[in-house]
Residue frames as a rotation matrix with the C-alpha (Angstrom) as fourth column:
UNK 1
0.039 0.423 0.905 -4.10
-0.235 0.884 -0.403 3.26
-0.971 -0.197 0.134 -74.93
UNK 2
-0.831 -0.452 0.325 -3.80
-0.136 0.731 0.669 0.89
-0.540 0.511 -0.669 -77.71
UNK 3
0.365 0.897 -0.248 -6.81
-0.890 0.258 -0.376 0.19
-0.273 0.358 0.893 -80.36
UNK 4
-0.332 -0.105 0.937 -7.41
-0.326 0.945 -0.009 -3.67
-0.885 -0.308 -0.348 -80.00
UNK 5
-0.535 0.269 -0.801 -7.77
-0.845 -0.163 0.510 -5.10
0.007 0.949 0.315 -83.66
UNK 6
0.341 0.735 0.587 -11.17
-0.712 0.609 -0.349 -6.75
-0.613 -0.299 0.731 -83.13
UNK 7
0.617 0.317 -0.720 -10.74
-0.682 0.672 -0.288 -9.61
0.392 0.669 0.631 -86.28
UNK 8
-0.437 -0.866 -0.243 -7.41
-0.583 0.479 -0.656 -11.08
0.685 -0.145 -0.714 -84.63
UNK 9
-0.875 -0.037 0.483 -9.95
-0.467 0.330 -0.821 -12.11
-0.129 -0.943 -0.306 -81.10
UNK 10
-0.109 0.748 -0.655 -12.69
0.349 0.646 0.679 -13.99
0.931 -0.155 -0.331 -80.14
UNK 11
0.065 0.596 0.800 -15.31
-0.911 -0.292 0.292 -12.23
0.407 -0.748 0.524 -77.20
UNK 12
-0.860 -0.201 -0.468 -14.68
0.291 0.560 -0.775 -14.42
0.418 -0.803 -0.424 -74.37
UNK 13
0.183 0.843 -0.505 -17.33
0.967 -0.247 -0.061 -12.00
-0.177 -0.477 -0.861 -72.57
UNK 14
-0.275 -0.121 0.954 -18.42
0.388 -0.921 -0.005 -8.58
0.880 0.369 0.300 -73.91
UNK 15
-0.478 -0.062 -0.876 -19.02
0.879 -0.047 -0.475 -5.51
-0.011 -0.997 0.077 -72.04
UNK 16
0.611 0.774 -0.167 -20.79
0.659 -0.614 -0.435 -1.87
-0.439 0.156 -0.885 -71.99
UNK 17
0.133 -0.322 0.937 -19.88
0.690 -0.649 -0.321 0.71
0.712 0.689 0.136 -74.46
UNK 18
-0.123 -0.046 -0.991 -18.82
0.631 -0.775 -0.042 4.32
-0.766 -0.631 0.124 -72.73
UNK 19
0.328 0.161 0.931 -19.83
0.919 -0.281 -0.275 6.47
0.217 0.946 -0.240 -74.27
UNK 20
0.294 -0.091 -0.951 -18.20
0.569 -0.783 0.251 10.41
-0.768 -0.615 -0.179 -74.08
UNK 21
0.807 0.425 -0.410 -17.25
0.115 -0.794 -0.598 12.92
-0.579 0.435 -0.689 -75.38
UNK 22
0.326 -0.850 0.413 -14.04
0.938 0.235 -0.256 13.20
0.121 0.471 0.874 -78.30
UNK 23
-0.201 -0.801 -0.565 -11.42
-0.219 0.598 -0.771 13.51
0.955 -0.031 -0.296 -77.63
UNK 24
0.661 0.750 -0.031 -11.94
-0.082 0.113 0.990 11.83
0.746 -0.652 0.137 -74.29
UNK 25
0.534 -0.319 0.783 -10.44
-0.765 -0.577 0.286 12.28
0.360 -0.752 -0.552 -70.77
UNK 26
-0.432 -0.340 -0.835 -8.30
0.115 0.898 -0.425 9.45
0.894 -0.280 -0.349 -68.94
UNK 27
-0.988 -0.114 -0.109 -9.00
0.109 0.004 -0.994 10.73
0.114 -0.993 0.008 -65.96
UNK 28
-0.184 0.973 -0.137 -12.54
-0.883 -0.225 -0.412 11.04
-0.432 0.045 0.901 -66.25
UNK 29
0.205 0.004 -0.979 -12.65
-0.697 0.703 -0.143 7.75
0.687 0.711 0.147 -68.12
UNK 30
-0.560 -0.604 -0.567 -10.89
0.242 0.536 -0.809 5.99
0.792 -0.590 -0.154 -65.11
UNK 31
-0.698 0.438 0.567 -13.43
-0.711 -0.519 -0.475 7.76
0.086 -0.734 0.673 -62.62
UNK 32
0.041 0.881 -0.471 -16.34
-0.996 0.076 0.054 6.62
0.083 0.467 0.880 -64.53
UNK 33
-0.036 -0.331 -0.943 -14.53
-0.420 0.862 -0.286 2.81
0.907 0.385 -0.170 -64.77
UNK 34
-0.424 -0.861 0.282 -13.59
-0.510 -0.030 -0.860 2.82
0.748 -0.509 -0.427 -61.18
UNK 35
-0.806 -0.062 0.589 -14.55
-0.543 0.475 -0.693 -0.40
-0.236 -0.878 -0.416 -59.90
UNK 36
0.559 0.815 -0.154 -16.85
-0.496 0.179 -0.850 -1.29
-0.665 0.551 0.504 -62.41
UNK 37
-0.793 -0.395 0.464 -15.94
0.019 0.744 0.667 -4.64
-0.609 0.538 -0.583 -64.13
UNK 38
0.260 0.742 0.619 -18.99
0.733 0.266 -0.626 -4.23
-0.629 0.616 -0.475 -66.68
UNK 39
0.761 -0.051 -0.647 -17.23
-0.381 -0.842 -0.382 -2.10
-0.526 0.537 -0.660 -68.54
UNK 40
-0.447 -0.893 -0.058 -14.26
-0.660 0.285 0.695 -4.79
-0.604 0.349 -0.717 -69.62
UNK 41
0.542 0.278 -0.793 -14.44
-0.839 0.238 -0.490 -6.83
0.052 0.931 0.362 -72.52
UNK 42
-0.079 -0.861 0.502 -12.26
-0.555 0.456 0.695 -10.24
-0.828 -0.224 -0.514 -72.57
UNK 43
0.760 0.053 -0.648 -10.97
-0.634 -0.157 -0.757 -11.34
-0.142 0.986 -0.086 -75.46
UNK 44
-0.016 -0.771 0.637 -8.60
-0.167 0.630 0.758 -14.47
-0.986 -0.095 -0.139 -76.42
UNK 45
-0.133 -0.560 -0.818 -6.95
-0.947 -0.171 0.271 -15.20
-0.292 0.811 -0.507 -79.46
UNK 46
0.598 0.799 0.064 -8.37
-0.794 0.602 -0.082 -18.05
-0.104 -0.002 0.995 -81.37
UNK 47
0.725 -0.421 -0.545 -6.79
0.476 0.878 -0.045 -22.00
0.497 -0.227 0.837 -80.32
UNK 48
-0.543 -0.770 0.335 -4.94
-0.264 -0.222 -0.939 -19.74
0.797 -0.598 -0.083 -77.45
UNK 49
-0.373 0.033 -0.927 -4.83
0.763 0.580 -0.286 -21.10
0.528 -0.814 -0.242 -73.98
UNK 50
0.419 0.605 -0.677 -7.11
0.897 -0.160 0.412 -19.31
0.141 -0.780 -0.610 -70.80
UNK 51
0.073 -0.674 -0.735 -3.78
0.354 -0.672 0.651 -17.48
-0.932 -0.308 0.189 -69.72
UNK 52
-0.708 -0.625 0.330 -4.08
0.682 -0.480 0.552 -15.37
-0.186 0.616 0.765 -72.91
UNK 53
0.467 0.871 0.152 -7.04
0.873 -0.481 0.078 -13.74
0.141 0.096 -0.985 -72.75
UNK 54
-0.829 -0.560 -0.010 -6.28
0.556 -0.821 -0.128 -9.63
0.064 -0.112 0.992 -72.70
UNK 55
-0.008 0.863 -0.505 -8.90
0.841 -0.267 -0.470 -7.34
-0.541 -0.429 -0.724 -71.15
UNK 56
-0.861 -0.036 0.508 -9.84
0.292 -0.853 0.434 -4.59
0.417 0.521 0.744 -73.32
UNK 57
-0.318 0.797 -0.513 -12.41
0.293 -0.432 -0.853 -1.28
-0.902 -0.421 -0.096 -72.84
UNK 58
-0.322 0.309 0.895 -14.92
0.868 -0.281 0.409 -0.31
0.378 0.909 -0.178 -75.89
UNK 59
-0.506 0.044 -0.861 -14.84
0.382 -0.884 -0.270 3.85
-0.773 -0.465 0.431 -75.89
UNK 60
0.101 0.442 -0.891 -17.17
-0.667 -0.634 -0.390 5.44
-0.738 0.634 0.231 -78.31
UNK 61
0.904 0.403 0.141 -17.61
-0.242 0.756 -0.608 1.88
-0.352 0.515 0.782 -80.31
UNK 62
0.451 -0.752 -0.481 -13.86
-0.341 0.354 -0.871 1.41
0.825 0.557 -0.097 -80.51
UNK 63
0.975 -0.144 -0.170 -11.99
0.222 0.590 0.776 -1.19
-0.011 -0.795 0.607 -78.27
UNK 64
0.212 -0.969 0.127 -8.78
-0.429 -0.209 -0.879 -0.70
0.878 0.132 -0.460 -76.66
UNK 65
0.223 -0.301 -0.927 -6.15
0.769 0.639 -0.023 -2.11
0.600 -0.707 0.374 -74.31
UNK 66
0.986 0.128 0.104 -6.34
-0.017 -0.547 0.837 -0.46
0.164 -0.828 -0.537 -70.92
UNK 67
-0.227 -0.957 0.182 -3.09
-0.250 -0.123 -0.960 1.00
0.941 -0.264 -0.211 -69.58
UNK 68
-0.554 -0.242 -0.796 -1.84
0.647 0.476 -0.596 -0.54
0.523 -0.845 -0.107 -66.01
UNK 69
-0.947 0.010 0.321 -3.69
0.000 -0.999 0.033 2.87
0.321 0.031 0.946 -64.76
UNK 70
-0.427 0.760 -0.490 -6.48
-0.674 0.094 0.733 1.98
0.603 0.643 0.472 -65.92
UNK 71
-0.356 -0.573 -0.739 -6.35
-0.108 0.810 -0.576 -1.51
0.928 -0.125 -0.350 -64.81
UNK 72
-0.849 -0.527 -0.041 -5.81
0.273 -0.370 -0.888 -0.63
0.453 -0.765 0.458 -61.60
UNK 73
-0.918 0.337 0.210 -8.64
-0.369 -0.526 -0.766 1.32
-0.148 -0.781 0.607 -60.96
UNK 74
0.275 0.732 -0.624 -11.33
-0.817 0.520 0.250 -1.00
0.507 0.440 0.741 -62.57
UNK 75
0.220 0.026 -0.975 -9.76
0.086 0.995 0.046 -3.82
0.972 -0.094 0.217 -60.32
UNK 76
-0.299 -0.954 -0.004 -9.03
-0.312 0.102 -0.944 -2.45
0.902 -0.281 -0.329 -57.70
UNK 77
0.124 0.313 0.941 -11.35
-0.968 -0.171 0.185 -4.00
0.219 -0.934 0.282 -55.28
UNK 78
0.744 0.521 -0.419 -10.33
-0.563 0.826 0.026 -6.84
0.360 0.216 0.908 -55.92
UNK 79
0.164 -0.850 0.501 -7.80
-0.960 -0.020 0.280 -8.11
-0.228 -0.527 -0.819 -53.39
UNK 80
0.099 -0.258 -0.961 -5.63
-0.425 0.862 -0.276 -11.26
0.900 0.436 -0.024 -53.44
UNK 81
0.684 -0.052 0.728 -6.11
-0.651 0.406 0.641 -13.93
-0.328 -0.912 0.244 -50.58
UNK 82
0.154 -0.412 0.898 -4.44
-0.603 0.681 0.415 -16.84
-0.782 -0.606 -0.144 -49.78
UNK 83
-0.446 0.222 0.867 -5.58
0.705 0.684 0.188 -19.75
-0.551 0.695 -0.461 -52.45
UNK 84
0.382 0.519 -0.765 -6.84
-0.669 -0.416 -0.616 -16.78
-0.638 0.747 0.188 -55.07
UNK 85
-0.282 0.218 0.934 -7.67
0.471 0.880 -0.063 -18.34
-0.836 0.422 -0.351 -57.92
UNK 86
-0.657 -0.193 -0.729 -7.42
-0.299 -0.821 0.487 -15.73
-0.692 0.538 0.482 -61.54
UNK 87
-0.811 0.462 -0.359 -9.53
-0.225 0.321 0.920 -18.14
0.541 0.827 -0.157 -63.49
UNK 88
-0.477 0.807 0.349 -13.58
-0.353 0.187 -0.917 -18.05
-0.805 -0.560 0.195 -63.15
UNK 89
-0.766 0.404 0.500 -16.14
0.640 0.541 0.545 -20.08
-0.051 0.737 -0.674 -64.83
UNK 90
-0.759 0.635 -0.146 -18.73
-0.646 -0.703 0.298 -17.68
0.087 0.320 0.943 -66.53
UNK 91
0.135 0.991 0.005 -22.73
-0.791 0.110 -0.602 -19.14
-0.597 0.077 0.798 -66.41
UNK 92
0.794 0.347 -0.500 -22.43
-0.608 0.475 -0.636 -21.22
0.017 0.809 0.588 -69.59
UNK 93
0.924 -0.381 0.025 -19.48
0.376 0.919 0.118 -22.86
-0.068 -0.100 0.993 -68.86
UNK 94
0.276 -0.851 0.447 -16.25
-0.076 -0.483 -0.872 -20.57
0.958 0.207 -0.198 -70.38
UNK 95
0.393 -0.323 -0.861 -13.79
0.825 -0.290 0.486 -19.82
-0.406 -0.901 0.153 -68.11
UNK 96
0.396 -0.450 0.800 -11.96
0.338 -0.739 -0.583 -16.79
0.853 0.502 -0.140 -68.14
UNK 97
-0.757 -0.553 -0.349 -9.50
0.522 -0.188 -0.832 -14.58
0.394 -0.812 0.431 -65.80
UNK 98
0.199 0.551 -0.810 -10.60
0.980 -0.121 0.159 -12.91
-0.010 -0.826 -0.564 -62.95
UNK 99
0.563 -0.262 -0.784 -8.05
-0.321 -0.943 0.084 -9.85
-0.761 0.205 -0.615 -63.42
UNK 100
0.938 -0.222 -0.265 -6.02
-0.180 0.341 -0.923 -9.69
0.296 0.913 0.280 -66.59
UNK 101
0.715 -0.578 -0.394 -2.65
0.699 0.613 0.368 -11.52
0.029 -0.539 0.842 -66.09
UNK 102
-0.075 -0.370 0.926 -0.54
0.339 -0.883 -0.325 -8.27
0.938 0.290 0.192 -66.75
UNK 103
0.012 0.203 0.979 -2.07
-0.804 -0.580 0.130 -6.85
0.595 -0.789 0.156 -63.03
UNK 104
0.922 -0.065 -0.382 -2.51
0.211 0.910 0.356 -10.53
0.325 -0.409 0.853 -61.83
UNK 105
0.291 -0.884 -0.367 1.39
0.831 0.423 -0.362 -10.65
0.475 -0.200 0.857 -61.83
UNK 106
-0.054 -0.202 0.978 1.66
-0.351 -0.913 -0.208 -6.48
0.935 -0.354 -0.021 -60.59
UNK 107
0.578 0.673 0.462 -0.61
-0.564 -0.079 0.822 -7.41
0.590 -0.735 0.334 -57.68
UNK 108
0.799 -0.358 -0.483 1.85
0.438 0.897 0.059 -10.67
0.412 -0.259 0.874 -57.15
UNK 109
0.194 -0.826 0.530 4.78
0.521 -0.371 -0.769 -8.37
0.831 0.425 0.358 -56.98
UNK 110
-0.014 0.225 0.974 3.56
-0.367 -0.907 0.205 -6.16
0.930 -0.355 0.096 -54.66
UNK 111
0.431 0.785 0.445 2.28
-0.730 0.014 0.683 -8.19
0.530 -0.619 0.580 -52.02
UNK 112
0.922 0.311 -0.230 5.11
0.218 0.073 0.973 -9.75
0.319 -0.948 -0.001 -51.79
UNK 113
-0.179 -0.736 0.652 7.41
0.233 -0.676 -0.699 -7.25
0.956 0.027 0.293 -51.36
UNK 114
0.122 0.182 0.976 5.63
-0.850 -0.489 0.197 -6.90
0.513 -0.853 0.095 -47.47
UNK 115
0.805 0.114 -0.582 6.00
0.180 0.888 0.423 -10.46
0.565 -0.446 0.694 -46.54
UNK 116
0.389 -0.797 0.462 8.40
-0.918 -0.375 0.127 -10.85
0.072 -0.474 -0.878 -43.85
């Protein structure tokens, strides 16, 4: 994973810190994640458009970009229907994605590759 160079973004919506032990496990990291969206950060580059946000995790008080792995298992209950929709409106008004657009377009791929 990538370290996400905090001055370059604007918090879109923050998330919880993991904390663990150094050097720290993926796979144990990805357990801990799995299915748990309170653990992503979103983050958008400042006078960039919705579709640029980039989801990032903060490990031991440093942020990084999740690998596709990752990703994955922190979204993966989320399924695509019909009329999904990638962009939600947060409480106060923001919007932001739903999954980051990176898995947004995986998920697209996939799904339909079974259509008939």
């Amino acid at each position: 994973m990538k370290v996400v160079n905090v001055e370059e973004f604007n918090v879109v919506k923050a998330g919880r810190d993991l904390v663990t032990s150094d050097p720290f496990d993926m796979q144990s990291v990805a357990t801990l994640m799995e299915k748990n969206e309170s653990y992503i950060f979103w983050l958008q580059r400042p006078q960039a458009d919705i579709q640029s946000q980039v989801a990032a995790v903060k490990i031991n008080g440093t942020l990084y970009n999740p690998n596709m792995k990752l990703e994955k298992a922190i979204f993966r209950h989320i399924r695509l229907t019909k009329n999904f929709c990638n962009v939600e409106v947060l409480p106060d008004g923001t919007k932001k994605l739903r999954i980051p657009l990176r898995l947004f377009n995986e998920k697209l791929r996939t799904s339909n590759r079974f259509e008939i």
